[in-house]
C-alpha positions in Angstrom: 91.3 92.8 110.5 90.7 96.0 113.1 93.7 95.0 114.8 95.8 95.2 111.2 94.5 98.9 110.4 95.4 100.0 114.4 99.0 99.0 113.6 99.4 100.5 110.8 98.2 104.0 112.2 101.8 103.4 114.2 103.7 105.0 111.7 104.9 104.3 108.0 108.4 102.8 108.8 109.2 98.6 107.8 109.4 97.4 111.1 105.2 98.2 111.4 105.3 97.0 107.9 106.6 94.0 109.2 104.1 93.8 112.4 100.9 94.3 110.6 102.0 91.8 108.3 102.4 89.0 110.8 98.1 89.6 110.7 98.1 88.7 107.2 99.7 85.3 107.6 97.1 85.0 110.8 94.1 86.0 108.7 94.8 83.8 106.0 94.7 80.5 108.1 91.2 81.3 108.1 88.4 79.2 106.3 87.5 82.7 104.5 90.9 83.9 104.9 92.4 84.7 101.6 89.4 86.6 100.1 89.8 88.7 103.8 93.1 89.5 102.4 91.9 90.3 99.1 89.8 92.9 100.2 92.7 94.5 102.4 95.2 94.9 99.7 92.1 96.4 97.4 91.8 99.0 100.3 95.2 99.9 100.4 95.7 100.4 96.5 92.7 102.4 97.0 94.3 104.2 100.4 97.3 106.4 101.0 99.2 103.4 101.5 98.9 103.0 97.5 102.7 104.2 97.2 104.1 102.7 99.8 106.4 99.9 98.5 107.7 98.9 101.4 104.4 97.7 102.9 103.4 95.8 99.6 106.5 94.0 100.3 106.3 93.1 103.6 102.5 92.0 102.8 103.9 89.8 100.1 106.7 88.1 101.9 103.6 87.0 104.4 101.7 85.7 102.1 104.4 83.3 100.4 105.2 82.0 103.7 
């Protein structure tokens, strides 16, 4: 999960978007995986990633694949 946050502190453009969500689809092969990723989108509505769409999105598309 560390390794999700460092990316994000890259920058707020789609392309890290994109990066940090390839650890989402990671962390939710897990045996505790989705409730990992539960807690993650919980801290960013409650971040100042709470506005930004693009990341929501990119999270989303990871998790449906």
């Amino acid at each position: 999960m560390d390794e999700f946050y460092n990316i994000l502190k890259e920058g707020k453009s789609r392309a890290t978007y994109n990066k940090a969500s390839k650890y989402i689809s990671a962390i939710l092969k897990l045996n505790n995986g989705s409730s990992l990723v539960e807690k993650i989108l919980i801290d960013l509505k409650n971040s100042d990633y709470q506005k930004c769409s693009a990341l929501f999105d990119e999270i989303n598309k990871a998790i449906k694949n």
